[in-house]
Phi, psi and omega in degrees: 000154169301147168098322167307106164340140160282164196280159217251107193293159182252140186262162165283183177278116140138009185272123141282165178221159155196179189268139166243147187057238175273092182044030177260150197250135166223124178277129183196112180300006173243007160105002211231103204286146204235072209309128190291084203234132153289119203235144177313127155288121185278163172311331172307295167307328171304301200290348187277319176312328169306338181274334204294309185285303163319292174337310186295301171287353170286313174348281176313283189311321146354286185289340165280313168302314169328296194300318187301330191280343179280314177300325180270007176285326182288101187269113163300130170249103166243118188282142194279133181253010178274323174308309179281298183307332166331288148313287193293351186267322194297296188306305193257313169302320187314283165323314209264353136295308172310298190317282184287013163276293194319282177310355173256309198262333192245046166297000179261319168299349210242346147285333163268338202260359199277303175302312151338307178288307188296334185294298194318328204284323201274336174283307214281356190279305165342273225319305188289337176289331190287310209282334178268341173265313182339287178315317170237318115119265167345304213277336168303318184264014140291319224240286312258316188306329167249013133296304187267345131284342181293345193243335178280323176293280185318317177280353197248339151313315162299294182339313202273291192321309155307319194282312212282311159303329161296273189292080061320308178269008163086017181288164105010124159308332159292330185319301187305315181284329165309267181322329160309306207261012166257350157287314194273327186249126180266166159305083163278314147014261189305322204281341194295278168312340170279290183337295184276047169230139202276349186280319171316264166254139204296153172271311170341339214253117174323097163254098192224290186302316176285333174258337176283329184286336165329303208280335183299335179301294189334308169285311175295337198293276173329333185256323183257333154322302194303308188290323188279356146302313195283326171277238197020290194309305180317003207192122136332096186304129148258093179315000000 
């Protein structure tokens, strides 16, 4: 009815209540009445959020600027590929038909000339590793640690990946060791003489990243070959 109090809400047990203001009520289970008021953001709280939201877009803009420096670092590269069949036949099929001409009709030359060859192989693989590090040198013993995990974790992956497919198909164990060590060691030689052909690759073209991990392959190649011949040479191929 009009003119009547309204009826008196039921509380839980240990809830107090008492009234504020125009009959409003606040409830609170520590005894402790609590005004239901909605409170204003002071200036202060205004001005941070306002830094809160700019923070976020310098943010952003950060980060679009970064992706334009990146995007404008990223060079299209088209390798010729007659050019590249070109270089590997020259560099590799060629030697390697003389070589077995020489040892089929001239074995006596080809037996003096075997020591030789091998010292020449081994200066001209030097020359091109000195020649790739010469130039930036500086810009390698920045990066150089994370070069030399990138070549290491890749060499010791090829590695295990070669050994592990050979036991997988059940070879022979000379196979398996065969098959390790034509998986795991590369041409650094060759990937060295392509970098450094200019109908390939451009000379404009940053090879900085690319000839340290190259030359650097070359040289670990060379430290993990020797040691996984050298544990072998020890231990018996067992069938």
């Amino acid at each position: 009815m009009y003119g009547q109090a309204p009826p008196a809400r039921k509380l839980l047990p240990g809830v107090k209540s008492r009234k504020i203001g125009r009959g409003r009520r606040a409830e609170s289970r520590e005894g402790i009445a609590k005004p239901l008021t909605v409170r204003r953001k002071t200036r202060l709280e205004i001005v941070r959020d306002m830094d809160f939201l700019r923070g976020g877009g310098t943010v952003h803009m950060k980060l679009s600027r970064e992706r334009e420096r990146a995007e404008s670092a990223l060079q299209w590269l088209y390798i010729d590929p007659v050019q590249m069949f070109y270089i590997v036949l020259l560099l590799l099929g060629v030697p390697l038909v003389l070589g077995m001409l020489t040892v089929k009709y001239l074995p006596k030359v080809a037996k003096t000339m075997k020591k030789p060859m091998q010292y020449f192989s081994i200066f001209v693989f030097i020359a091109l590793v000195v020649i790739a590090f010469s130039n930036n040198f500086s810009l390698f013993l920045q990066h150089a640690l994370y070069i030399f995990l990138l070549v290491l974790v890749h060499n010791a992956l090829v590695l295990y990946s070669g050994y592990g497919l050979a036991q997988l198909f059940r070879l022979p164990e000379k196979d398996r060791r065969a098959l390790t060590v034509e998986t795991g060691i590369q041409n650094s030689g060759l990937g060295l003489v392509l970098l450094f052909n200019p109908n390939i690759f451009p000379p404009e073209l940053a090879l900085g990243g690319m000839l340290f991990v190259t030359a650097w392959w070359g040289i670990w190649h060379i430290v993990s070959g020797l040691s996984v011949s050298f544990y072998w040479s020890r231990r018996a191929a067992i069938n």
